[in-house]
C-alpha positions as CSV (number, residue, x, y, z in Angstrom):
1,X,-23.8,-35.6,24.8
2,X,-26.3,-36.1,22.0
3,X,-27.6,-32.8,20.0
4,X,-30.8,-33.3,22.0
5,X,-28.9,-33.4,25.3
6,X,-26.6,-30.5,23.9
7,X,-30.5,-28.5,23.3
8,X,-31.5,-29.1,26.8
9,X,-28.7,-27.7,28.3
10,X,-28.5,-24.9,26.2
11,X,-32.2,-23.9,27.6
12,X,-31.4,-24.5,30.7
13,X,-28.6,-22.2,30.6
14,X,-30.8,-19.7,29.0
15,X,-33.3,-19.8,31.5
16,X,-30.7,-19.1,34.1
17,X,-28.9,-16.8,32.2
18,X,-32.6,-14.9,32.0
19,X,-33.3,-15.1,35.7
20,X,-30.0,-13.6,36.8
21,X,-30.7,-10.6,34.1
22,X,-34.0,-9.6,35.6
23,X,-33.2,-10.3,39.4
24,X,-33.4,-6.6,40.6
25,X,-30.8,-4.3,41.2
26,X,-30.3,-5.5,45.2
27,X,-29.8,-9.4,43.7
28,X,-27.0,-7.3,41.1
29,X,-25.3,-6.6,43.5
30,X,-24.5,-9.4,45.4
31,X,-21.4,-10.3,45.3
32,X,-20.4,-13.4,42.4
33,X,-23.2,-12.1,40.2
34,X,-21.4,-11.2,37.6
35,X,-18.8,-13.8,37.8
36,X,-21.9,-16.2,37.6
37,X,-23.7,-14.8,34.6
38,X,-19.9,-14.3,33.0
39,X,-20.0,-18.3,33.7
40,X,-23.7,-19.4,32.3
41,X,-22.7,-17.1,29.1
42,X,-19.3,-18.9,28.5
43,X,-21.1,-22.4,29.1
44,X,-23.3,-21.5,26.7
45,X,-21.0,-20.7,24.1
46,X,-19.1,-23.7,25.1
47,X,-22.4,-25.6,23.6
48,X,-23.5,-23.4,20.8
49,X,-20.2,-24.8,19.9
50,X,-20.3,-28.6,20.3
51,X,-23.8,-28.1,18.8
52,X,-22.5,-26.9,15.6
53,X,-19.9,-29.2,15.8
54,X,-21.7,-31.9,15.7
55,X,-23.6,-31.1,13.0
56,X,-20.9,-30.4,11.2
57,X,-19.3,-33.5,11.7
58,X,-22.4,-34.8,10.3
59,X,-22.7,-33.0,7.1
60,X,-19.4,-34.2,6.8
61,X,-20.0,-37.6,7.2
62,X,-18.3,-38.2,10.4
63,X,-19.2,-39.5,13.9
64,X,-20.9,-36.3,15.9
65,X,-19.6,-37.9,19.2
66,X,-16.7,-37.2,18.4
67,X,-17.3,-33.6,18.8
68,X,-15.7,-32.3,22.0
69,X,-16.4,-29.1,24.7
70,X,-13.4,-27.0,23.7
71,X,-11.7,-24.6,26.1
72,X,-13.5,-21.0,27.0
73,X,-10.4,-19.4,25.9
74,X,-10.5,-20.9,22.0
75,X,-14.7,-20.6,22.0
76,X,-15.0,-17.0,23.6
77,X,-11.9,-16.1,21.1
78,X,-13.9,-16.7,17.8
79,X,-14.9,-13.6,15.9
80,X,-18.8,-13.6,14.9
């Protein structure tokens, strides 16, 4: 996946992540709603990830394909 690629999905995840946040409080409720925003927030930070990876990779002079999705466990475990 190039950055632009990385970008798209990113938005698209955002977009989703948005529409499950202002369904109403019947749609809330349903059941899997959590689990799927919990899903679409992980994903993204699965990319936010690669993205700055990449350009890492980059900066450093290397080859951003290279980069790889790592594991929700190791992203969501990062400290901001």
């Amino acid at each position: 996946m190039d950055n632009n690629e990385v970008r798209q999905k990113i938005e698209e995840l955002v977009k989703s992540e948005q529409e499950l946040r202002e369904s109403g409080p019947e749609q809330a409720r349903q059941p899997g709603h959590t689990a799927q925003l919990r899903s679409i927030e992980i994903q993204l930070d699965q990319c936010w990830d690669l993205l700055r990876q990449r350009q890492a990779r980059v900066h450093a002079g290397e080859n951003p394909d290279e980069a790889r999705v790592r594991p929700a466990g190791e992203v969501e475990g990062y400290r901001q």
